[in-house]
Every structure is written in structure tokens, then in C-alpha cells.
BAPABA-572141 format. One record per residue (C-alpha): x, y, z. Coordinates in steps of 0.5 Angstrom, whole numbers, plus 500, padded with zeros to 3 digits. Example, Ala and Ser with C-alpha at 12.3 -4.5 7.8 and 13.67 -1.06 7.14 Angstrom:
// residues 2
525491516
527498514
//
This chain:
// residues 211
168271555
172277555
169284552
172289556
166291560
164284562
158284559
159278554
162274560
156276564
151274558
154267556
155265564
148266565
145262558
151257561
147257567
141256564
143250559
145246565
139248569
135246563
138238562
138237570
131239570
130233564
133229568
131230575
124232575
123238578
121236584
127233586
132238582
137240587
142246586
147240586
145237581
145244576
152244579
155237575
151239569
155246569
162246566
164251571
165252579
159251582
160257587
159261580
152258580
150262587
153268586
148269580
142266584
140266591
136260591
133255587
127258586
129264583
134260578
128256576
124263575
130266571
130259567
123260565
124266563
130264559
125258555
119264554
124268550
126263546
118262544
117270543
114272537
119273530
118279527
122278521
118273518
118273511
111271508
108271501
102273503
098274511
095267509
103264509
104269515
099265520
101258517
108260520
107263526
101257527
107252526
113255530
107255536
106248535
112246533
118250535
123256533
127254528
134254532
140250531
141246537
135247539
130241540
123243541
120238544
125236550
124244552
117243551
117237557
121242562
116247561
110242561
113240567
113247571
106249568
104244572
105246578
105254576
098253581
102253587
107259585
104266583
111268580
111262575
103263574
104270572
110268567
107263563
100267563
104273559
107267555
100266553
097273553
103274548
102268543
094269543
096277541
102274536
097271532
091276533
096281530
096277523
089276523
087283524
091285519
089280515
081282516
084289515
085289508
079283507
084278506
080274512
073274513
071279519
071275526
073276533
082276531
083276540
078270541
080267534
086266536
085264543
082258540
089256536
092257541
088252546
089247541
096249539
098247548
093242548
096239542
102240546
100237553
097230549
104229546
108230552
103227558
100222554
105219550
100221543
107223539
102224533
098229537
100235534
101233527
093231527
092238531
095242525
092237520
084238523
086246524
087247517
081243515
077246521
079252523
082256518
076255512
073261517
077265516
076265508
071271506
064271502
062264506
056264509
057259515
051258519
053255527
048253532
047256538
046252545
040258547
//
């Protein structure tokens, strides 16, 4: 924490800041989080908290932010096939990027919890809309250049995606609201046996319609 223009300083203060906002918020709650109570999960002063955030609000926005970059899409994926690359990039949605000392499920409850009350913050509506705009596109970009080259079949590669990823959060929200820890395991399971033979070309595959 020492470079000489204190950058590095600036950078690790605040992933300090939001390591403790992030274990004050999974014990207290969001809606009785207080700014006292990052303060005693954060090693140093908590004046140092205040001089980088004027409020709660925008320290819980920042630290959303901060979680919704732990998720972005990994470029450096190196898969055998597009085949492979969906199947990665469908198991780091469902069950988190592979990163030492990170645990996916207690960042997961957090983020839960804040997604259910982005309905009464606009700010926090619109980061979690990119986040899933940017899910939906991660995955629509493997399928398309899957589709492309006629390893996949010809689907719909934006609305495909959509439906894997309401599975993938509402997988999600069933292991965390509900208690139903097998929740995302069954998704991925029924994603495979359901979802995915779609996707295989020269099968004709005749779907009822409602009209």
C-alpha cells in the first residue's frame, strides 16, 4: 500500500472497505446495517470509511458494483470446443467464478438480499439490470458463434440465453430464500437433459403452441 503515486493504496483501501461491507452486511441485514457496523468489520479507522463514502447508500452501491465485477464474463476461458465453452460459462453463472477465498454462496445471499429491495432504489435497479443484460449477452455470444459455424442448431442465441439465465437466478433464489441447497444442482441437471438438446443440429423437434 505504498506505490508512489498511491494508487495501489487507494485500490486496496477501497477492496478493504468493501470486504467489510460485505461481512457486515451478512451479519446484519441490509436493513439494519449501519455505517458503525462496517466500521468494526474494517481493520482500519473508521473515519477512512467516510473520507471514500459520504453515506450508506453510496457505499452499498459502490459495493454492488464491486460484487457485479466479481461476476463479469472471463475472456480467457480455454475450452475445447463451443460445446465446452457454454458448459463453463453456464457453471460460473450458476455457481461462481473460480477465485481463492471467494465463496459464492455467502456473496450470492448479499446480492439476494439487495435484489430485493432494488424495487424501491433506481440506482441499484439499473446495476443489477446491467448485470443480467450482461449475463444474457455473455452467453448469447457462445451460442451465436456456435450457431455460426453450425455447431449449434439455428435458434434465437439473445432469447436462448434469456431462458438460461432465469433458470440459473431462479435456481439461485430457491437455494437462498427457500433453504433448497440442491436447487442449483437440479437446475443444471434438468438444463442439460432439457435445455441443451435444442441446441444439437438436424433435429427436428415439433413444439406446441398455445394460439
Amino acid at each position: 500500500m505504498s506505490s508512489p503515486d498511491g494508487r495501489t493504496s487507494s485500490e486496496e483501501t477501497r477492496e478493504a472497505i468493501m470486504e467489510a461491507t460485505f461481512r457486515a452486511l451478512s451479519k446484519h441485514g441490509y436493513a439494519d446495517l449501519r455505517m458503525r457496523d462496517i466500521g468494526e468489520e474494517f481493520e482500519m479507522t473508521r473515519p477512512v470509511i467516510h473520507y471514500h463514502y459520504n453515506s450508506k447508500h453510496e457505499l452499498i452501491s459502490s459495493f454492488l458494483e464491486y460484487v457485479i465485477a466479481q461476476y463479469k464474463d472471463d475472456d480467457t476461458i480455454d475450452a475445447e470446443d463451443h460445446w465446452d465453452h457454454l458448459g463453463i460459462r453456464i457453471d460460473q453463472c450458476m455457481f461462481g467464478p473460480d477465485i481463492d477465498g471467494f465463496d459464492h454462496w455467502e456473496r450470492m445471499t448479499v446480492y439476494h438480499e439487495l435484489f430485493s429491495q432494488a424495487q424501491h432504489n433506481e440506482t441499484h435497479r439499473e446495476l443489477f439490470n446491467e448485470h443480467y443484460e450482461g449475463m444474457v449477452v455473455g452467453l448469447a455470444d457462445v451460442l451465436q458463434a456456435g450457431i455460426d459455424d453450425g455447431t449449434f442448431a439455428e435458434v434465437d442465441a439473445m432469447e436462448f440465453s434469456q431462458l438460461l439465465t432465469d433458470v440459473i437466478h431462479s435456481a439461485r433464489a430457491r437455494r437462498i430464500s427457500l433453504g433448497q441447497n440442491d436447487a442449483p444442482e437440479q437446475a443444471r441437471t434438468a438444463i442439460d437433459r432439457f435445455v441443451l438438446p435444442r441446441l444439437v443440429p438436424n433435429v427436428s423437434v415439433e413444439i406446441p403452441t398455445t394460439e
